[in-house]
C-alpha positions in Angstrom: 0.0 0.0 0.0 3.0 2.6 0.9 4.6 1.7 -2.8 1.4 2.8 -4.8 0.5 6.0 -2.3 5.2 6.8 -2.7 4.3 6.5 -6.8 1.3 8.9 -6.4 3.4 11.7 -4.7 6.8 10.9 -6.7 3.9 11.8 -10.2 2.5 14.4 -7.8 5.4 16.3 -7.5 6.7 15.6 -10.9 3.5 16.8 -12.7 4.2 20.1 -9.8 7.1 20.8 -11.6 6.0 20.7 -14.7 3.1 22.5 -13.9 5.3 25.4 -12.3 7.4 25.4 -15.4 5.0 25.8 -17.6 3.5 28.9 -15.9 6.2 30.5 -15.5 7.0 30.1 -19.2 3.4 31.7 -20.3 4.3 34.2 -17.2 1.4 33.4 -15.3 0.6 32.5 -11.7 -2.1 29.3 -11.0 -4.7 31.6 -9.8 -4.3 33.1 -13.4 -4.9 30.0 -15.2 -7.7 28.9 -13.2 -9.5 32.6 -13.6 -8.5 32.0 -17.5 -10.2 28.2 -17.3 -13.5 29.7 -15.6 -13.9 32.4 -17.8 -13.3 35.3 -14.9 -10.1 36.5 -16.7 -8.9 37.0 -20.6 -6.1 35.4 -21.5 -3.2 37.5 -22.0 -2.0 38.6 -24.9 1.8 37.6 -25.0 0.7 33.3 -24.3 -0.6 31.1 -26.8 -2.8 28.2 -26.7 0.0 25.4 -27.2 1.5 26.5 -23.9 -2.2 26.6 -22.7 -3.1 23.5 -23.9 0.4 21.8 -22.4 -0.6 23.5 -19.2 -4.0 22.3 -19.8 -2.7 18.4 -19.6 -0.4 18.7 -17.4 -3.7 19.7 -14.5 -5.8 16.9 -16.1 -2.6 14.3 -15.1 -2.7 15.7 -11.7 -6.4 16.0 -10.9 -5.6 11.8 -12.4 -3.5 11.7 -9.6 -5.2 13.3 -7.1 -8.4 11.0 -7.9 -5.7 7.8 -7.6 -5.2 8.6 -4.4 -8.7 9.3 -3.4 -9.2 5.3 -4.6 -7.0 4.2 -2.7 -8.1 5.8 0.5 -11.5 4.5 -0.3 -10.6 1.4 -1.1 -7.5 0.8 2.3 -8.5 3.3 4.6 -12.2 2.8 5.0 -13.0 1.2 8.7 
């Protein structure tokens, strides 16, 4: 059970740092791409959508992630 939750977080904090990369290449800050996503903010002018669409997959793995390890606390850690 430790292996598969130490793979989550090793992918976790790889996809992180991809993630962070990735904004700071468009020159954005996650509160920016999440107003972007819902529509509350334009996007700027200087990014285009390839980086938005890498930055796009790179949340989709983690929300994977994230939903991997909510499994697995449903499925171990359930009394």
């Amino acid at each position: 059970m430790f292996e598969k939750m130490d793979e989550i977080f090793i992918n976790i904090e790889s996809i992180r740092d991809e993630i962070q990369i990735l904004l700071k290449m468009a020159n954005i800050s996650l509160v920016d791409y999440i107003m972007i996503k819902r529509g509350s903010q334009d996007m700027p002018e200087h990014m285009n959508m390839s980086l938005f669409s890498q930055i796009n997959e790179q949340i989709d793995a983690l929300k994977k992630q994230i939903d991997n390890l909510n499994k697995l606390k449903r499925e171990l850690l359930v009394f």
